[in-house]
C-alpha positions in Angstrom: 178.7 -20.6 29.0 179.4 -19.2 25.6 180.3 -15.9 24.5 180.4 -13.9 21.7 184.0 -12.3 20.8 184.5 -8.3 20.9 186.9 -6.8 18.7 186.3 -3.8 21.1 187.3 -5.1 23.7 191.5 -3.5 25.2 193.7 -6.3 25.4 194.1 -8.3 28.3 196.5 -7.6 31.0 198.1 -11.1 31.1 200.0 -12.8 28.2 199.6 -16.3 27.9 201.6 -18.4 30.4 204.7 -19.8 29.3 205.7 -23.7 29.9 207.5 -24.8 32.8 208.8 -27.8 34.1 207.3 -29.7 37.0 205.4 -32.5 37.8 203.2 -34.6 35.4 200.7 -34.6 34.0 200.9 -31.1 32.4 204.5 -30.3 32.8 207.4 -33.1 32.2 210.0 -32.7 35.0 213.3 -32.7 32.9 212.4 -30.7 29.9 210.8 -27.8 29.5 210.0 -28.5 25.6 207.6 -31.3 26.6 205.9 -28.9 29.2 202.7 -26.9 29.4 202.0 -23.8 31.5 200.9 -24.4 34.6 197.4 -24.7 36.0 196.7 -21.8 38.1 198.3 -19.1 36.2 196.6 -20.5 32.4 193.2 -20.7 34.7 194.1 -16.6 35.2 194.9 -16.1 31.7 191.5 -18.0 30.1 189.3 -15.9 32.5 189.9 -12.9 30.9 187.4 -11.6 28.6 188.3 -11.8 24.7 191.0 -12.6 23.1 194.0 -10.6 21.9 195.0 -9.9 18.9 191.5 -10.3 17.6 191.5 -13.0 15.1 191.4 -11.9 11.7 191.5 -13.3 7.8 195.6 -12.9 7.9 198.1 -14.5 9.5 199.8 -12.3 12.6 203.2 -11.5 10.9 203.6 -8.6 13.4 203.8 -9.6 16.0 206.1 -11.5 18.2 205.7 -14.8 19.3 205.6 -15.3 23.1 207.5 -18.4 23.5 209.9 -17.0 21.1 212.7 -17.9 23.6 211.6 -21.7 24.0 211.2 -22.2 20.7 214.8 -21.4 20.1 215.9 -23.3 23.2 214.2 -26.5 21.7 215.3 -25.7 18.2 219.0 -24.8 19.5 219.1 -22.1 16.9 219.1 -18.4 17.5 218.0 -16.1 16.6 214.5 -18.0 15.5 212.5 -15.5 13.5 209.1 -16.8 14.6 205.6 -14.6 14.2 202.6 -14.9 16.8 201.5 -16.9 14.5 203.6 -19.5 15.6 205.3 -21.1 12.8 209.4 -20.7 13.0 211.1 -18.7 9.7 
C-alpha cells in the first residue's frame, strides 16, 4: 500500500529503535556496532503514519542524531558531533 507523505502530519510518538545485540540474523551477539534494532519494536516504529522531520532540500544540521551514543561507542571518540543527518563531524 502506498502513501502519500504529510508534512502536516505531528511527529510520531516513537523514535527509531536503536541497535541491540542478540541473535542473528538482524542483531550480531557480541557487538552491538554490527547490530540492527530489533524486529518487533522497528515493526512499531514503521507503522506509524509519516515520517519525522519531514524531508526537505537541506541536510538536518539541527538536530541530533539518535544513535549519537553508538556512534561514539564504535568510533571510541567522544564527544562525536554528529547531526540527524547522520554523518560524524
Amino acid at each position: 500500500m502506498r502513501r502519500s507523505l504529510d508534512p502536516t502530519l505531528p511527529a510520531p510518538p516513537l523514535t527509531f529503535p536503536v541497535p541491540t545485540v542478540g541473535p542473528s540474523p538482524q542483531q550480531d551477539p557480541d557487538n552491538v556496532a554490527r547490530s540492527g534494532p530489533s524486529s518487533s519494536p522497528l515493526e512499531a516504529f514503521m507503522r506509524q503514519p509519516g515520517i519525522y522531520p519531514f524531508p526537505s532540500q537541506f541536510s538536518n544540521v539541527l538536530d541530533r542524531n539518535p544513535w549519537k551514543a553508538q556512534i561514539e561507542t564504535f568510533l571510541n571518540r567522544h564527544p562525536v558531533g554528529s547531526p540527524a543527518e547522520g554523518r560524524p563531524r
